[in-house]
N, C-alpha and C positions, 0 to 999 in steps of 0.2 A: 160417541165413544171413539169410532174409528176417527173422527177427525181431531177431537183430541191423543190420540198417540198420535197421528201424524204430525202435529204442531208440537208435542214432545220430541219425538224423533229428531225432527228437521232443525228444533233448538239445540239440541243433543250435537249433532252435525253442525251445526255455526258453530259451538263453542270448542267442539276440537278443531275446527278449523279456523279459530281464535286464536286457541292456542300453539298450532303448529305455524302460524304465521303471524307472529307479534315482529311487528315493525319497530319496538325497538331495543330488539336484540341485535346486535352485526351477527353474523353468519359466521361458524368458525375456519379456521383456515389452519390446514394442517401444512407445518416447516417442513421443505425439503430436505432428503436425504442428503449428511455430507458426502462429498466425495473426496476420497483419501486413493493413496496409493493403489494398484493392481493386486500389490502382492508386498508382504514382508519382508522380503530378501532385500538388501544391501548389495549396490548401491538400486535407491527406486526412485523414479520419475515423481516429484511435489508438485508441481505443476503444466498445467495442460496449455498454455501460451501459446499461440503459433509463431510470436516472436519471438525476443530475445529474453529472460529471465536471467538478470548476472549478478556476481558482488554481491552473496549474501553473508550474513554474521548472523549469529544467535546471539540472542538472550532470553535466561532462563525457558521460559515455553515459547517463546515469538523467534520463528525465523524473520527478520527482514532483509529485503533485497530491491535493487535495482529491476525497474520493468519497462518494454516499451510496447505500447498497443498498437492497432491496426486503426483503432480511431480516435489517436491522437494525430492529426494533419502533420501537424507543425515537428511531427518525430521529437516529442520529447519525452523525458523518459523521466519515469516515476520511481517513488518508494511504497513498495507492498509489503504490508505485515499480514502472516501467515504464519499458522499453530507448526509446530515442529513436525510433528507427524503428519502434518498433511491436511488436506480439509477445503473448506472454503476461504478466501481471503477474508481477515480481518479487516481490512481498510487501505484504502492507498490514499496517497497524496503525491501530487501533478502540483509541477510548477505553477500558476495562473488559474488550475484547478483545472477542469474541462475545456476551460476554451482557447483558442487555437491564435496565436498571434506573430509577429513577423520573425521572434526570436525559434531556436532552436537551443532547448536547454536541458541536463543533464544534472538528476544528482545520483552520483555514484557510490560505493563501498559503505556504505550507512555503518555506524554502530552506535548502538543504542548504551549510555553512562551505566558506568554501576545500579547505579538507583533508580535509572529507570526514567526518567525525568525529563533527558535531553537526547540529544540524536547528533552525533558527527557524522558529517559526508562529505562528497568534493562536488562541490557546485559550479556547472560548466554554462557559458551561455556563449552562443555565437549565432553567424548569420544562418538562416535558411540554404542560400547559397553555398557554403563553403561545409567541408565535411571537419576542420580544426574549429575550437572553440577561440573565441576572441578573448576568453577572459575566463580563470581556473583560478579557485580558490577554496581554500580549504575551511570550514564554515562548520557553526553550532547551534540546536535550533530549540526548542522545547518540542516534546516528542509531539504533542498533539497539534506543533503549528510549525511546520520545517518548514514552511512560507517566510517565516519572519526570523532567517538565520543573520546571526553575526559573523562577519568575518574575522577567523581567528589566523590564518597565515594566507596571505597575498600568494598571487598565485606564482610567484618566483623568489626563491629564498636562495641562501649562498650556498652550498657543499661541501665537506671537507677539501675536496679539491680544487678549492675556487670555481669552481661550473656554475651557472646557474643552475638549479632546479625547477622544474615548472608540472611535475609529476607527483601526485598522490596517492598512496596504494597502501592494502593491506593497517585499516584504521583499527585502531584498538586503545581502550582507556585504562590507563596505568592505574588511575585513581578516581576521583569524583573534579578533579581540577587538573588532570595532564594527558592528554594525548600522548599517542603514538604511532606514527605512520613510517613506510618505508618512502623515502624520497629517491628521485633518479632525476633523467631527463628526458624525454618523450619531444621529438622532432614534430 
């Protein structure tokens, strides 16, 4: 008798330790806390960067803006979409993606079309060496691939004043088919 309860028992004990260790369950994983702001007050810090975070624009719930990380080598600077209020990044996009190559490239002043669909910015590339870009243009992309922008104005247009222009700033969409930027001239 006793040694049948023991061979009861000890099946008893393999099968809750059957069932607390089924191989093919994944194991759960609990989502870390966002982090938002300190504090509600106006104006408050969105982002914890030690770089630079510049050039943002809203739409509807999405801040996006201009970023540049500590490991990106080649100092190029990205677009990060980020909730309004704050939070974790939604997503960035890096020229080339992550990996690091002889160019030094820049897309600046983002703003994302009415509908939602495409993404204006000023796309800057030059040397490693040189702190000016070799080449600035003002460019349209689909929001989920600003890798693969068209160029919509060259990066020197004429002025009212006969000047060239070769500065882009302050992007905004009039409609679903017109921009609107401030132009100047940047030395």
């Amino acid at each position: 008798m006793r040694r049948t309860l023991a061979l009861a028992g000890g099946l008893a004990v393999w099968g809750l330790a059957g069932l607390a260790c089924d191989p093919t369950q994944p194991f759960a994983t609990v989502p870390p806390d966002t982090v938002g702001p300190f504090t509600a007050e106006l104006p408050r810090q969105l982002t914890f960067n030690p770089l630079s975070d510049e050039t943002p624009s809203v739409h509807g719930d999405t801040l996006v803006f201009t970023r540049r990380e500590a490991d990106q080598p080649d100092g190029d600077r990205c677009l990060a979409f980020l909730p309004v209020e704050g939070g974790r990044l939604l997503r960035e996009a890096c020229p080339n993606g992550a990996l690091s190559d002889s160019t030094r490239e820049a897309w600046l002043y983002p703003a994302i079309s009415p509908d939602g669909s495409r993404i204006a910015f000023v796309r800057e590339r030059g040397s490693l060496l040189s702190e000016a870009p070799d080449e600035r243009s003002l460019v349209v992309a689909p929001l989920d691939q600003p890798g693969s922008a068209l160029r919509v104005v060259r990066g020197v247009f004429p002025t009212p004043s006969g000047v060239l222009g070769n500065a882009f700033r302050k992007i905004t969409w009039r409609d679903a088919n017109t921009l609107r930027f401030l132009g100047g001239v940047e030395s």
